[in-house]
C-alpha positions as CSV (number, residue, x, y, z in Angstrom):
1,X,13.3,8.3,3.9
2,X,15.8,11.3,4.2
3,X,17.5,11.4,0.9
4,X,20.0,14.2,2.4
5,X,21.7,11.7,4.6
6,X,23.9,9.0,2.8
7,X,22.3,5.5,2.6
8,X,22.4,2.6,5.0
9,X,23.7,-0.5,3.2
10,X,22.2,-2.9,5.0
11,X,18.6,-3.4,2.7
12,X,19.8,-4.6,-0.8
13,X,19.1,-7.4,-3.6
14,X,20.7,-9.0,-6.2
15,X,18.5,-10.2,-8.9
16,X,20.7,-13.2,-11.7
17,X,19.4,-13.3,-15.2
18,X,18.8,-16.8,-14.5
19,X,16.0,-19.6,-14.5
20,X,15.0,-21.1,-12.5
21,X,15.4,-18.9,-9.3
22,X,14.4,-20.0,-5.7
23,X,12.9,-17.0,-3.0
24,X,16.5,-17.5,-1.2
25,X,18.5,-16.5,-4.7
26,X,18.5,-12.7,-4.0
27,X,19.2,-13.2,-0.2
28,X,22.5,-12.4,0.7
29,X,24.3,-11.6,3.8
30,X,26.9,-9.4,1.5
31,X,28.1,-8.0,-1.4
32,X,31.7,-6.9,-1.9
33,X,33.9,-6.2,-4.8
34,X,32.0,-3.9,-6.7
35,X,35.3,-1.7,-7.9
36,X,37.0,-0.3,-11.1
37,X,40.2,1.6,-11.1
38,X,41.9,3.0,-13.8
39,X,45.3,1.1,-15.0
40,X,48.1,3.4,-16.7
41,X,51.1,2.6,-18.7
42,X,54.2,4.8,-19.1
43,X,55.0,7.1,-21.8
44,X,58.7,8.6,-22.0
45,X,58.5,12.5,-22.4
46,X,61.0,13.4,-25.7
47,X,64.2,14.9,-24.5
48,X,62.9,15.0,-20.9
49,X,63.8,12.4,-18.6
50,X,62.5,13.7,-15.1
51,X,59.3,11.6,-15.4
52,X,57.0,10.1,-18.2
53,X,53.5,10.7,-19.0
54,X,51.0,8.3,-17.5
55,X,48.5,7.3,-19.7
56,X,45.2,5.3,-19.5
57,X,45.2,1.8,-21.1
58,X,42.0,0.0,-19.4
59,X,40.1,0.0,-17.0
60,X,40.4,-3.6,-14.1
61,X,37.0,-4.6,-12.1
62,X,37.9,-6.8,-9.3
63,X,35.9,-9.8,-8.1
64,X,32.3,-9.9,-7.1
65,X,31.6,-11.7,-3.7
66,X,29.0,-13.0,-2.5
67,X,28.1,-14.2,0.9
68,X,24.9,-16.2,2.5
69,X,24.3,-18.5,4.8
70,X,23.5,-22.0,3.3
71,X,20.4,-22.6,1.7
72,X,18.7,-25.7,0.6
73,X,17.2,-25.3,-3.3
74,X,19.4,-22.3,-5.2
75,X,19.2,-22.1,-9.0
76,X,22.9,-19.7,-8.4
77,X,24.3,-22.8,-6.7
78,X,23.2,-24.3,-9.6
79,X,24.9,-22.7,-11.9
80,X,28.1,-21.9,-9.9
81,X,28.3,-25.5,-9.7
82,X,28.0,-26.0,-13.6
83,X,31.1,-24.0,-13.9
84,X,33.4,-25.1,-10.8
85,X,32.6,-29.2,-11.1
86,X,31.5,-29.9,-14.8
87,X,33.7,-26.8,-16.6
88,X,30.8,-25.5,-18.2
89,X,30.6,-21.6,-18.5
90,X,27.3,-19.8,-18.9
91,X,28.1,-16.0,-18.3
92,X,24.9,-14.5,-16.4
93,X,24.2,-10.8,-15.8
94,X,22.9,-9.7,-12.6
95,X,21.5,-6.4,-11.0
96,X,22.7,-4.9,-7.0
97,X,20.1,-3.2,-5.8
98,X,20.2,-0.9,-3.0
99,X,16.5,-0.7,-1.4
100,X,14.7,2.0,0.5
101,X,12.6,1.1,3.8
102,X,9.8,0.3,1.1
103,X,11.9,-1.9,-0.8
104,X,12.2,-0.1,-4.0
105,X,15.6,-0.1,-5.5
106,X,17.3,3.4,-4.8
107,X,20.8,2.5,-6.7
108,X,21.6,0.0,-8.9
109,X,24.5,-2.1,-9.9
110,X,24.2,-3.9,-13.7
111,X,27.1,-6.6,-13.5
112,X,27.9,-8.1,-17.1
113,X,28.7,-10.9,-17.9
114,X,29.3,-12.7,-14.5
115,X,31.2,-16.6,-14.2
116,X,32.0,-18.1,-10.8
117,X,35.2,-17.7,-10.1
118,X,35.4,-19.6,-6.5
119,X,33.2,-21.6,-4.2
120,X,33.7,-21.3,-0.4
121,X,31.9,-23.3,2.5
122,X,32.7,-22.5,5.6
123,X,30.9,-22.6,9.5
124,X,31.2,-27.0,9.6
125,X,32.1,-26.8,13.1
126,X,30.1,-28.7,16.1
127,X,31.8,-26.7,18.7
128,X,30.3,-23.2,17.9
129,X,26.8,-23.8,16.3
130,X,27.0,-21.0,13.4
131,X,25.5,-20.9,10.1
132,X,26.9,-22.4,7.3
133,X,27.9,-19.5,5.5
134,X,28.7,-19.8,1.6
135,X,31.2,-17.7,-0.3
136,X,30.6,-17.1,-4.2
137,X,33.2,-15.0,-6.3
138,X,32.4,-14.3,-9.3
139,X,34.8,-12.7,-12.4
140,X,32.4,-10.1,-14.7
141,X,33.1,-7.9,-17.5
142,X,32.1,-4.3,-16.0
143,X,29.2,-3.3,-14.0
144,X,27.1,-0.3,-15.1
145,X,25.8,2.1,-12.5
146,X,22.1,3.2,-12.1
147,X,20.5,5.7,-9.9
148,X,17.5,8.0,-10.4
149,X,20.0,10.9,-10.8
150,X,22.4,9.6,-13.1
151,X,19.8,8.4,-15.5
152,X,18.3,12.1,-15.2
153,X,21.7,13.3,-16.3
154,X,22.5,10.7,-18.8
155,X,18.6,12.0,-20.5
156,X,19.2,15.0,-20.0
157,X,23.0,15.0,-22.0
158,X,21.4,12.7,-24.9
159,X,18.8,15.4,-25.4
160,X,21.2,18.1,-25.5
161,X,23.6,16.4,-27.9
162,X,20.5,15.5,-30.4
163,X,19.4,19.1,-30.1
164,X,23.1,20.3,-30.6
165,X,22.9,18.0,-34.0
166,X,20.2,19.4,-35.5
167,X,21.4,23.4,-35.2
């Protein structure tokens, strides 16, 4: 694998903090939604009326969604289903894993705090003979982001700051 060349994203998992869990659970067809942007609020400048300061409040995560064609036996189905028929909400974490032709992870997605949001079915048609495909959105906290660089530098940053302490 050429690591000088930007990734395919076609060869991925996603692993839920959940039991139980069938072989089909970290099979999808796609993963979408994994997004944070900055959100801003207005501060008028004193005396200066040309424009106001914009200044970070929070950050927003969109939805996750999920996609896979229709599977009999899923302990996520499960769950979702928990929370979009009976009302009963059991946040889960869950890791996105982007995997190398060997299947080790390569980068990482930690999503906290997932809850199903939205269910979709869709592909019931006799006409065309496709796959059932099913649609899961789920609402999280934040996602934390994990690569073999990153956690270099983040080591790397917490050994200079204890270093830095003790001088």
């Amino acid at each position: 694998m050429d690591l000088s060349y930007p990734q395919p994203g076609y060869h991925f998992s996603v692993i839920f903090e959940l039991f139980p869990q069938f072989p089909n659970d970290i099979r999808f067809q796609s993963v979408t939604g994994l997004q944070v942007s900055t959100q801003f609020q207005g501060w008028p400048e004193g005396g200066e009326n040309r424009f106001q300061h914009q200044l970070p409040t929070t950050l927003q995560f969109s939805e996750l969604v999920l996609k896979r064609g229709k599977f009999l036996g899923s302990g996520i189905l499960h769950w979702a289903r928990g929370t979009l028929e009976r009302f009963e909400f059991k946040p889960t974490n869950l890791m996105i894993s982007l995997l190398t032709d060997e299947h080790v992870p390569l980068y990482n997605w930690y999503v906290v705090n997932a809850i199903p949001k939205r269910l979709d079915i869709a592909g019931i048609d006799a006409m065309t003979g496709q796959i059932v495909v099913e649609t899961l959105a789920l609402n999280y906290q934040y996602f934390k982001y994990y690569d073999p660089a990153s956690i270099a530098l983040d080591a790397a940053a917490s050994l200079t700051a204890s270093v830095s302490v003790g001088f």
